[in-house]
Chimera marker file (.cmm) of the C-alpha trace (Angstrom):
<marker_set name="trace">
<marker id="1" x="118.688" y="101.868" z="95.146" r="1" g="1" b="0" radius="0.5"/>
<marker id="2" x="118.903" y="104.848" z="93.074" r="1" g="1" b="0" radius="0.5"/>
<marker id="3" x="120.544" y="103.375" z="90.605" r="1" g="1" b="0" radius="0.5"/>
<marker id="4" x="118.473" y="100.399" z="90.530" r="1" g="1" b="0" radius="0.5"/>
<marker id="5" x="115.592" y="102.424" z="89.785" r="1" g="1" b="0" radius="0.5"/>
<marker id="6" x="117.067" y="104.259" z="87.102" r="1" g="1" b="0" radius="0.5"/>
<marker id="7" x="118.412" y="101.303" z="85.320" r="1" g="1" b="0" radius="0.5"/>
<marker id="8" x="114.023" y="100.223" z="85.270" r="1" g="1" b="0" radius="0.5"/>
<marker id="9" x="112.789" y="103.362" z="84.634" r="1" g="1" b="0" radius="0.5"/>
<marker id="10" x="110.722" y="104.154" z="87.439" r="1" g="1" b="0" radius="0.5"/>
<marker id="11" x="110.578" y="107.451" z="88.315" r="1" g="1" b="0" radius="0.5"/>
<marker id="12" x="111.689" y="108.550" z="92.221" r="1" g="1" b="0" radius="0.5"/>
<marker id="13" x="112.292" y="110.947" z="94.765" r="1" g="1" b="0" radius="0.5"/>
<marker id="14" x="114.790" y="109.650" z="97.280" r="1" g="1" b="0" radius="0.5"/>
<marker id="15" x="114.999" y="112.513" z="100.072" r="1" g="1" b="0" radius="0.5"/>
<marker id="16" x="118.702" y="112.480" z="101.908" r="1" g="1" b="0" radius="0.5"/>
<marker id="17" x="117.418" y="113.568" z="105.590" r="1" g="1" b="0" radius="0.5"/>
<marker id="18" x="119.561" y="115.533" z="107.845" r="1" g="1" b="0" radius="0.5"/>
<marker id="19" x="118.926" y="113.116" z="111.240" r="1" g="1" b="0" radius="0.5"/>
<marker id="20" x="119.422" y="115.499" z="114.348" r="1" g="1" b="0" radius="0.5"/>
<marker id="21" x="122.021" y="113.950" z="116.783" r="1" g="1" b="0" radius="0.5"/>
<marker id="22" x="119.533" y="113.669" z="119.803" r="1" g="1" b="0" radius="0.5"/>
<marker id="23" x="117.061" y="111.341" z="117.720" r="1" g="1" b="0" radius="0.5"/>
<marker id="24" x="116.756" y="107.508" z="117.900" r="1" g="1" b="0" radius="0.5"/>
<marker id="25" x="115.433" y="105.146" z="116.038" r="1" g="1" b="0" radius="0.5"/>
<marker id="26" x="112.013" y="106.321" z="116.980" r="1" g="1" b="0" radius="0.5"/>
<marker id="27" x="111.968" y="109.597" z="115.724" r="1" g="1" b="0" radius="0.5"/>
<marker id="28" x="113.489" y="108.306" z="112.478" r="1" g="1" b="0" radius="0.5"/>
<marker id="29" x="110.944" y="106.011" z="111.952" r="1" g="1" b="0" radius="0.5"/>
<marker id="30" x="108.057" y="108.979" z="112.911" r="1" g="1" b="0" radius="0.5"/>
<marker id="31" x="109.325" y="111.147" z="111.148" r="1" g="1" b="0" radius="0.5"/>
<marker id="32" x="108.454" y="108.753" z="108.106" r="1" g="1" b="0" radius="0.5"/>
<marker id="33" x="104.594" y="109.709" z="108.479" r="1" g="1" b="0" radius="0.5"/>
<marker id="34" x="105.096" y="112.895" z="108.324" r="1" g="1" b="0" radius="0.5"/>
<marker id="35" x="107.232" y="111.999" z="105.131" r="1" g="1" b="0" radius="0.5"/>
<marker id="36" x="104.635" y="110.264" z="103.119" r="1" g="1" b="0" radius="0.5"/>
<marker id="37" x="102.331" y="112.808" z="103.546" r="1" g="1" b="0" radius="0.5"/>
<marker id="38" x="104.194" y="115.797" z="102.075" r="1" g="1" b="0" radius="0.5"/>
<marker id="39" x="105.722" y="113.387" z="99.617" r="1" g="1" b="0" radius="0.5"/>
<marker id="40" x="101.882" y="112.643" z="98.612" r="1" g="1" b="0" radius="0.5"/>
<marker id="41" x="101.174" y="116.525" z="98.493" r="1" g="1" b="0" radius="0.5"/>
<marker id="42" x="104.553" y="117.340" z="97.100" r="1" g="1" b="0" radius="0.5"/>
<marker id="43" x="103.656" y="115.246" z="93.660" r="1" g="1" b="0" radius="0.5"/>
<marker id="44" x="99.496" y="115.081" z="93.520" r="1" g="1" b="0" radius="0.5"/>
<marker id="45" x="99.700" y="111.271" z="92.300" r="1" g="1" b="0" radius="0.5"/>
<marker id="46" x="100.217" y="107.911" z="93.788" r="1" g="1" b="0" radius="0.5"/>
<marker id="47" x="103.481" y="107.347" z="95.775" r="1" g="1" b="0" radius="0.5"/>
<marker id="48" x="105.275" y="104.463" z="96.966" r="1" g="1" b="0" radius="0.5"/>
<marker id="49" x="107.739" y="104.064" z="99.994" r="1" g="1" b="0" radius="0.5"/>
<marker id="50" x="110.277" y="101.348" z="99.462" r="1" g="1" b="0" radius="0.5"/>
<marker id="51" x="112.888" y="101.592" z="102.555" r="1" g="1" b="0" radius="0.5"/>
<marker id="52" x="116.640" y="102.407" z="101.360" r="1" g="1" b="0" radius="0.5"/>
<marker id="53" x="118.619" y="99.554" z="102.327" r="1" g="1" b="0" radius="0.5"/>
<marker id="54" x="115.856" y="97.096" z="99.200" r="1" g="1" b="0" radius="0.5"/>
<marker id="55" x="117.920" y="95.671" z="96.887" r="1" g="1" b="0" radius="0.5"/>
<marker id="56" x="115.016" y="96.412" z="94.056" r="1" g="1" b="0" radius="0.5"/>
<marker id="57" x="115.196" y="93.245" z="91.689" r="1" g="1" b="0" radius="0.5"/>
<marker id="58" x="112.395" y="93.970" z="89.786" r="1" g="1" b="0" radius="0.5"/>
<marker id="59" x="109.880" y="96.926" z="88.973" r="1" g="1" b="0" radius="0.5"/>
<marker id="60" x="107.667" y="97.579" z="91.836" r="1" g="1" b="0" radius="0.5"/>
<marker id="61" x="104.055" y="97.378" z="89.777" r="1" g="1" b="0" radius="0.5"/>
<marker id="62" x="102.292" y="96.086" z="92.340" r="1" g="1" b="0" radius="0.5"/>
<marker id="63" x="102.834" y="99.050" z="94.328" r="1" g="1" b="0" radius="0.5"/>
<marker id="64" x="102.935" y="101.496" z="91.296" r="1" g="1" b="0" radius="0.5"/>
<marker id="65" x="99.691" y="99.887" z="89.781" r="1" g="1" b="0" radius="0.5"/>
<marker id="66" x="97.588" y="100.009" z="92.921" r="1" g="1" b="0" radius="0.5"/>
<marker id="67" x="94.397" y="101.793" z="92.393" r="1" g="1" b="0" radius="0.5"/>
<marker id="68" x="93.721" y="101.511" z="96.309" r="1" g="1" b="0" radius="0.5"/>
<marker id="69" x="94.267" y="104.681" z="98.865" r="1" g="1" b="0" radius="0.5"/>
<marker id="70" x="95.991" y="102.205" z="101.418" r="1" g="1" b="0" radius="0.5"/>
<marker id="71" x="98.727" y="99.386" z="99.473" r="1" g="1" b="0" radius="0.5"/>
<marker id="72" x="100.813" y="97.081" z="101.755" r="1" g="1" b="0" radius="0.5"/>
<marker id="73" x="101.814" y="93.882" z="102.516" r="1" g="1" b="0" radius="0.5"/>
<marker id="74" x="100.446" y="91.616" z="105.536" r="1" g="1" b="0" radius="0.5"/>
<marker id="75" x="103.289" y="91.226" z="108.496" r="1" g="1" b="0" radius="0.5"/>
<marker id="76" x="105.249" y="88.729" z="107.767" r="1" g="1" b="0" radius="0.5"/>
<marker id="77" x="104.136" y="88.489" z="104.085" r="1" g="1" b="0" radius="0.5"/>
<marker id="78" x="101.063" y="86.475" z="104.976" r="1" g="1" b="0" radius="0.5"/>
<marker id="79" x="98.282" y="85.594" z="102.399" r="1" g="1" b="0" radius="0.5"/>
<marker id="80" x="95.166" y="87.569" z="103.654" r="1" g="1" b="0" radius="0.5"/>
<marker id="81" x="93.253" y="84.166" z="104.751" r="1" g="1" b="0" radius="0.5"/>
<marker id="82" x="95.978" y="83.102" z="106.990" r="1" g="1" b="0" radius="0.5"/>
<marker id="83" x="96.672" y="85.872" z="108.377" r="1" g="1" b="0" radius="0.5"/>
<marker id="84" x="96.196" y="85.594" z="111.958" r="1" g="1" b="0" radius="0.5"/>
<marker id="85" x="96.152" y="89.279" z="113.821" r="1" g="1" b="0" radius="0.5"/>
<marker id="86" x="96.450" y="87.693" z="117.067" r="1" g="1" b="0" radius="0.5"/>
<marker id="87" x="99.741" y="86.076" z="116.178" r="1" g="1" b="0" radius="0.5"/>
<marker id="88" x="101.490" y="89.468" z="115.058" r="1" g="1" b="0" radius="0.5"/>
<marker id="89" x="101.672" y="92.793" z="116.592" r="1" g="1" b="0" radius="0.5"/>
<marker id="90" x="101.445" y="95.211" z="113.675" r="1" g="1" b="0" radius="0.5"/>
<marker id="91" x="98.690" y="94.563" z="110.523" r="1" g="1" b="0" radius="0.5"/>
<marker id="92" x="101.431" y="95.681" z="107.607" r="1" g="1" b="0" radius="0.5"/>
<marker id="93" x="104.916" y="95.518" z="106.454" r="1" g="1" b="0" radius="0.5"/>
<marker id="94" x="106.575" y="99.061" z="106.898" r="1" g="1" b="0" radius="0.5"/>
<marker id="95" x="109.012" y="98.455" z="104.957" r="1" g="1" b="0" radius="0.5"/>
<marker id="96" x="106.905" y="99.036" z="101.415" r="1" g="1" b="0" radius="0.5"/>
<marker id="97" x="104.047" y="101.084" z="101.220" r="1" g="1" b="0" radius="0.5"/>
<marker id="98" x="102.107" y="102.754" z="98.404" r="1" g="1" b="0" radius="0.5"/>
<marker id="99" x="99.799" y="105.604" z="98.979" r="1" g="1" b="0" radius="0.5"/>
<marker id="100" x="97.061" y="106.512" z="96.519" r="1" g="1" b="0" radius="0.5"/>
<marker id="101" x="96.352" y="110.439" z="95.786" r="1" g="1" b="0" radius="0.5"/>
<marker id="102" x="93.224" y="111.804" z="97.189" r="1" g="1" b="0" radius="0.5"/>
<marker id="103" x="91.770" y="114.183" z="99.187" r="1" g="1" b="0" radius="0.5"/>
<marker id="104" x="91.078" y="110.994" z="101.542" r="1" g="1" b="0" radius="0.5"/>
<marker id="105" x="94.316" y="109.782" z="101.975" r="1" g="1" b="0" radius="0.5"/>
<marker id="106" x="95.597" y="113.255" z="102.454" r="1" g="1" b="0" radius="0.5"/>
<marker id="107" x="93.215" y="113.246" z="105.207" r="1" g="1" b="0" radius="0.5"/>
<marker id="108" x="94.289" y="110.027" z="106.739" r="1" g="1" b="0" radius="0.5"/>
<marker id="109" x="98.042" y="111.086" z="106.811" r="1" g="1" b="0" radius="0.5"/>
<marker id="110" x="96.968" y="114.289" z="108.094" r="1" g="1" b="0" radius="0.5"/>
<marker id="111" x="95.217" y="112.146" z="110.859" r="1" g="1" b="0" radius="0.5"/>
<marker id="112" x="97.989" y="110.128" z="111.195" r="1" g="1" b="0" radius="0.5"/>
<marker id="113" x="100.401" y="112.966" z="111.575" r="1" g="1" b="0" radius="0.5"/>
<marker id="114" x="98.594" y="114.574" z="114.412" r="1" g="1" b="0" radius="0.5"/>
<marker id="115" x="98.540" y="111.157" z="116.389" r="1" g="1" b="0" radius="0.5"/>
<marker id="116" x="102.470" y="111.544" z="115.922" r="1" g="1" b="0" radius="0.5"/>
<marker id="117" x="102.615" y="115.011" z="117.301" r="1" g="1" b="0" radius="0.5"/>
<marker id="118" x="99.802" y="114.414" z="120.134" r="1" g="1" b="0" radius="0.5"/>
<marker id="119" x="101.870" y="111.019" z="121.182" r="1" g="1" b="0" radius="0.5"/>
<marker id="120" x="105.492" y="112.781" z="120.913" r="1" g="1" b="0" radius="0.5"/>
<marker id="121" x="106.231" y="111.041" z="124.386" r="1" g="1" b="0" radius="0.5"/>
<marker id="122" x="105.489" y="107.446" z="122.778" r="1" g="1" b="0" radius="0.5"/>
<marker id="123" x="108.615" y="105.578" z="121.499" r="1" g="1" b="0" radius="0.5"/>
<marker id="124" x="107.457" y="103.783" z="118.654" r="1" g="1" b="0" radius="0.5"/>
<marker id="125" x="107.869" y="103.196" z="114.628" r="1" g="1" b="0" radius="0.5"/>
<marker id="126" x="106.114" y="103.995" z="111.917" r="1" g="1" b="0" radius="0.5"/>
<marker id="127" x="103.947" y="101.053" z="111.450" r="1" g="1" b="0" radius="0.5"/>
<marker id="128" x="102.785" y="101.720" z="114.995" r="1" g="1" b="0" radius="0.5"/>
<marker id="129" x="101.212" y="105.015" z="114.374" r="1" g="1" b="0" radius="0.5"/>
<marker id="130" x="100.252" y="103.879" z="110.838" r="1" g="1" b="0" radius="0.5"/>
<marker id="131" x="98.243" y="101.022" z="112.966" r="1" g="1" b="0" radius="0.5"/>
<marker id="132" x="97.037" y="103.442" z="115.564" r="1" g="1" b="0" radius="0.5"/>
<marker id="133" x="95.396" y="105.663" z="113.107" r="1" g="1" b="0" radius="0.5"/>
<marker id="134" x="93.440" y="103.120" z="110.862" r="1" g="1" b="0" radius="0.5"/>
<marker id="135" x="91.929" y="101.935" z="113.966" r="1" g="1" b="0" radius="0.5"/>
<marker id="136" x="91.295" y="105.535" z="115.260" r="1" g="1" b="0" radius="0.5"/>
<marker id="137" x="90.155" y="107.634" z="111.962" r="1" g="1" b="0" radius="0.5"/>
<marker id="138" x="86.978" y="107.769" z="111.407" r="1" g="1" b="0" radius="0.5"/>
<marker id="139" x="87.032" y="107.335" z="107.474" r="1" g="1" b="0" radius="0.5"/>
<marker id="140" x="87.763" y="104.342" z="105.171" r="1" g="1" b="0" radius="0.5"/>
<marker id="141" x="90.437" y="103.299" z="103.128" r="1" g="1" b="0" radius="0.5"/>
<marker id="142" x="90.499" y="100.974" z="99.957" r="1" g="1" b="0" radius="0.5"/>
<marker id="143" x="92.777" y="98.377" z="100.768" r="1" g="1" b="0" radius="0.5"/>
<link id1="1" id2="2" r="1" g="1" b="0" radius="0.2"/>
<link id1="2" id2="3" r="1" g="1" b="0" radius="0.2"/>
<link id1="3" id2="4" r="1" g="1" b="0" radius="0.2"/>
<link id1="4" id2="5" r="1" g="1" b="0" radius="0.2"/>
<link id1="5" id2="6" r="1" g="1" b="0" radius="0.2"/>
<link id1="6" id2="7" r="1" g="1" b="0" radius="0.2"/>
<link id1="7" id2="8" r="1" g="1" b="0" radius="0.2"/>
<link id1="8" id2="9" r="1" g="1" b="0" radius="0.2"/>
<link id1="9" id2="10" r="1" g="1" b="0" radius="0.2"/>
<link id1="10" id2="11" r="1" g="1" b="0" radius="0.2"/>
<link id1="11" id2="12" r="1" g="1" b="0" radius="0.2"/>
<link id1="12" id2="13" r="1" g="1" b="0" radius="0.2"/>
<link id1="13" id2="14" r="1" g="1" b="0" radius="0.2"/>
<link id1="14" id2="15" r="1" g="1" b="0" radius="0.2"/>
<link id1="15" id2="16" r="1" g="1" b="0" radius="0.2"/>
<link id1="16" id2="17" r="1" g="1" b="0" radius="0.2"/>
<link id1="17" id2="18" r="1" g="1" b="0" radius="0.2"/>
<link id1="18" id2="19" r="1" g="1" b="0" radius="0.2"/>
<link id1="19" id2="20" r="1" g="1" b="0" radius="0.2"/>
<link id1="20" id2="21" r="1" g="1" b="0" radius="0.2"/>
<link id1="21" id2="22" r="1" g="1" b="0" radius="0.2"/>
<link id1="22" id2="23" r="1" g="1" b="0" radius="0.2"/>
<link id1="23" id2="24" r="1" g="1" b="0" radius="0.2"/>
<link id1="24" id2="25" r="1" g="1" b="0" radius="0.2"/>
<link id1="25" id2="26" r="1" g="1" b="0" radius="0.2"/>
<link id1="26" id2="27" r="1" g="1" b="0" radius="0.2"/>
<link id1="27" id2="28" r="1" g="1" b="0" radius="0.2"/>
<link id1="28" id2="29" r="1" g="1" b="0" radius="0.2"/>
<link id1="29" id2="30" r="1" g="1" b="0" radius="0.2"/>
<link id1="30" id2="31" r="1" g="1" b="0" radius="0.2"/>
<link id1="31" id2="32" r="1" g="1" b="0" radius="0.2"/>
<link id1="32" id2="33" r="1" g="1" b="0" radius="0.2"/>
<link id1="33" id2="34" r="1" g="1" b="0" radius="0.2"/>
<link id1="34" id2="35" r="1" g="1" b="0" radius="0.2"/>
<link id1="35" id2="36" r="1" g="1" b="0" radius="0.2"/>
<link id1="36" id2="37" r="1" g="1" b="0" radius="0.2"/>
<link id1="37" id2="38" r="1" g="1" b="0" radius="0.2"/>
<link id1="38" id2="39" r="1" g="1" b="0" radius="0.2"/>
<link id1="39" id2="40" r="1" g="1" b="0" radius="0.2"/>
<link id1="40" id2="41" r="1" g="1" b="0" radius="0.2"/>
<link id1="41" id2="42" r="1" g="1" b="0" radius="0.2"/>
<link id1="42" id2="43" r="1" g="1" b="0" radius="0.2"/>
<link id1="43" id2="44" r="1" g="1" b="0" radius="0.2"/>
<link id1="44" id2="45" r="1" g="1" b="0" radius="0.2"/>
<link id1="45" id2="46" r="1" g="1" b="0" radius="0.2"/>
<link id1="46" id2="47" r="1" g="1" b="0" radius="0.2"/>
<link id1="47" id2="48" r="1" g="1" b="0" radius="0.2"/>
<link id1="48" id2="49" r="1" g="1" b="0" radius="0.2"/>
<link id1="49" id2="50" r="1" g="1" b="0" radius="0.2"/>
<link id1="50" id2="51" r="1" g="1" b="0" radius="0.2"/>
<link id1="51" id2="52" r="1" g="1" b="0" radius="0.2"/>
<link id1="52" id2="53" r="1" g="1" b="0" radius="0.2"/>
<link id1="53" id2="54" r="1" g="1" b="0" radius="0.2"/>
<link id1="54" id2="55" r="1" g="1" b="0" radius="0.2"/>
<link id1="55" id2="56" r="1" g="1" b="0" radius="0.2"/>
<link id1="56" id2="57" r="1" g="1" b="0" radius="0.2"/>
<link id1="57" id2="58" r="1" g="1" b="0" radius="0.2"/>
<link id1="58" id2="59" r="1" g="1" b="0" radius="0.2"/>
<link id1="59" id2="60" r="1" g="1" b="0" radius="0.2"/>
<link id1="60" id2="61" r="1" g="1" b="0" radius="0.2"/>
<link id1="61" id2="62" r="1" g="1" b="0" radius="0.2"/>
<link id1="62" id2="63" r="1" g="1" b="0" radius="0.2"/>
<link id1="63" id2="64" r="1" g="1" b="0" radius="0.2"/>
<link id1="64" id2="65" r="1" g="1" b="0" radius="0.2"/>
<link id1="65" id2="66" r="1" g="1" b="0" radius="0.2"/>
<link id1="66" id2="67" r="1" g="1" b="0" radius="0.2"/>
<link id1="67" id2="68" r="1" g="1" b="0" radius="0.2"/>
<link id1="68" id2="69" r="1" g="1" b="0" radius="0.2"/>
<link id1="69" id2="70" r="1" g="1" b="0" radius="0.2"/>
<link id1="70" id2="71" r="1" g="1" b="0" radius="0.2"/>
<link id1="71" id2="72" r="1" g="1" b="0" radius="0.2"/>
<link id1="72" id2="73" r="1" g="1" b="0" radius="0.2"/>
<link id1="73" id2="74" r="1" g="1" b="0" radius="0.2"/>
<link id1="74" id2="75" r="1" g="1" b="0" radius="0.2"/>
<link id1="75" id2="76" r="1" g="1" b="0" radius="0.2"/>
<link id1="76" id2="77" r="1" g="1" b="0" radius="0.2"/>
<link id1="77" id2="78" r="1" g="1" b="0" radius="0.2"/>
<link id1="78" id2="79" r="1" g="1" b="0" radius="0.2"/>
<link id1="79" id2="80" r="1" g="1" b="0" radius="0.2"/>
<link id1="80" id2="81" r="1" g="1" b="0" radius="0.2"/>
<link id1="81" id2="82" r="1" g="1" b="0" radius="0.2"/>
<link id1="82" id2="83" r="1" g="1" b="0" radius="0.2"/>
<link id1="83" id2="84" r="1" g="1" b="0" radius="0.2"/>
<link id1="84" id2="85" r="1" g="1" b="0" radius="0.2"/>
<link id1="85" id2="86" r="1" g="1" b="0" radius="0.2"/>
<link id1="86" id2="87" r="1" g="1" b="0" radius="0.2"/>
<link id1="87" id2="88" r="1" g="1" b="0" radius="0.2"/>
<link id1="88" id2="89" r="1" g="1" b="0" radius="0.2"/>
<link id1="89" id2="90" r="1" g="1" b="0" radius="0.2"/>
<link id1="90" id2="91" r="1" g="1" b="0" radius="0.2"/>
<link id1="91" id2="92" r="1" g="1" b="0" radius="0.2"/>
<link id1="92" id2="93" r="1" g="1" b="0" radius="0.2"/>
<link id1="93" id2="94" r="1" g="1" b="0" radius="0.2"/>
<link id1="94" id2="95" r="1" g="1" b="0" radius="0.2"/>
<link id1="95" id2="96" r="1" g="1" b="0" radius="0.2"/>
<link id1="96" id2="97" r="1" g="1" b="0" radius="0.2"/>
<link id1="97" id2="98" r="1" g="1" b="0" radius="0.2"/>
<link id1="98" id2="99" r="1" g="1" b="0" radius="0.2"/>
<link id1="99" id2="100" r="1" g="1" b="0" radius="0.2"/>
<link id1="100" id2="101" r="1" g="1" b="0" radius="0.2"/>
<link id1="101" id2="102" r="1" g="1" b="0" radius="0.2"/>
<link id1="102" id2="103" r="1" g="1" b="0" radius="0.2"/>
<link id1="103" id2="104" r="1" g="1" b="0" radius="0.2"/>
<link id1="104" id2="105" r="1" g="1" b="0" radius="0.2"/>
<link id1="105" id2="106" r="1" g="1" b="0" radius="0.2"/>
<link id1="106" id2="107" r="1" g="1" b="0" radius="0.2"/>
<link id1="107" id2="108" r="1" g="1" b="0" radius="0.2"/>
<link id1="108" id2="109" r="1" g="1" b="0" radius="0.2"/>
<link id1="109" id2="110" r="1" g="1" b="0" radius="0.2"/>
<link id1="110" id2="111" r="1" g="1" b="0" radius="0.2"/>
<link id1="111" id2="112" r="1" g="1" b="0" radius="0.2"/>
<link id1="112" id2="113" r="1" g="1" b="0" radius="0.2"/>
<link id1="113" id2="114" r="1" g="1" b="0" radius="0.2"/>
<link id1="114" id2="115" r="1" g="1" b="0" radius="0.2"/>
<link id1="115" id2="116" r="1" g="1" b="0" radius="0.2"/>
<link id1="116" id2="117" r="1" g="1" b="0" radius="0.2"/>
<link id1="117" id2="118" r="1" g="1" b="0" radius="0.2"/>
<link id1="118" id2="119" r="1" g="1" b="0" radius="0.2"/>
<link id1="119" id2="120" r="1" g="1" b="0" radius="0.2"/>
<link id1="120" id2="121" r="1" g="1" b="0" radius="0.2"/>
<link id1="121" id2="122" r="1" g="1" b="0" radius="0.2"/>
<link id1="122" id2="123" r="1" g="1" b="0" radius="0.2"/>
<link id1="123" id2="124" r="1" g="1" b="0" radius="0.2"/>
<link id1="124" id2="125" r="1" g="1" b="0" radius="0.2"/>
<link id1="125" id2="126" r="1" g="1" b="0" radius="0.2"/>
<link id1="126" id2="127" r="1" g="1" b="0" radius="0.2"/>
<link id1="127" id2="128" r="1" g="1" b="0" radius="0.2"/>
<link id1="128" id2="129" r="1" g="1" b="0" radius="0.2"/>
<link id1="129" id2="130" r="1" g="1" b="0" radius="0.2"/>
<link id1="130" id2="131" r="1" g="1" b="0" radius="0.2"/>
<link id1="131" id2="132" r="1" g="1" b="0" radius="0.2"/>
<link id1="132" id2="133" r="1" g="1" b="0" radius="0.2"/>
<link id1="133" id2="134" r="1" g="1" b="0" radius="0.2"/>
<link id1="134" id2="135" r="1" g="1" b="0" radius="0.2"/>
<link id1="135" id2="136" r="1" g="1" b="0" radius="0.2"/>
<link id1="136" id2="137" r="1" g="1" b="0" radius="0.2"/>
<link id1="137" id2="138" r="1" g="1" b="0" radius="0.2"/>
<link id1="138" id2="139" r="1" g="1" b="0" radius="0.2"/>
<link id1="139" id2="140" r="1" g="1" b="0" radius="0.2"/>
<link id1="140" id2="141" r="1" g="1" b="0" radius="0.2"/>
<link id1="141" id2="142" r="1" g="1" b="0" radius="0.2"/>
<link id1="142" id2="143" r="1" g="1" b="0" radius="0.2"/>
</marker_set>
């Protein structure tokens, strides 16, 4: 992926994490929230999160040119009228996210993060804490 991104000139900050050997794929994938959100303060400007194992064919502008606090994809790559909640489990694709820079997101991944830490008995991924705090903050997100 590196290389990929090089070769298109976007810029990037792919983070080699040391995994500790009594984690599963749980606390990988929680660990991710607390990721995004010092990634987010780490560089004061937009970020996007494209998971390591993309093949990146093309330059990821939709994600880089997002204006929004909040940029995903529907579950299952649905078009936002037929996208039926009831039929999947989780709102978003976790697999490529874009976070916009403000003192609002920063707040909702701050939110987010203590949901992780308060729940650290709950086996779940990222998109399921990512899920749990939109419907629990108490703020808004552009979309």
């Amino acid at each position: 992926m590196e290389k990929q991104l090089d070769e298109m000139g976007v810029d990037h900050d792919i983070s080699r994490v040391e995994i500790p050997e009594d984690w599963d794929w749980a606390d990988i994938c929680k660990s991710k929230i607390r990721f995004f959100r010092d990634m987010l303060i780490k560089h004061e400007r937009p970020i996007a999160w494209i998971d390591v194992d993309t093949d990146v064919l093309g330059r990821p502008d939709d994600l880089l040119r997002s204006t929004a606090d909040f940029t995903c994809y529907l579950r299952a790559f649905r078009y936002l009228v037929t996208f039926d909640p009831e039929q999947l489990p989780r709102l978003f694709v976790p697999s490529y996210l874009a976070f916009g820079y403000s003192e609002r997101t920063v707040d909702f991944l701050n939110f987010a993060v203590s949901l992780v830490e308060g729940m650290d008995d709950v086996r779940a991924t990222d998109d399921y804490f990512l899920q749990e705090a939109l419907t629990q903050w108490e703020g808004f997100l552009s979309f």
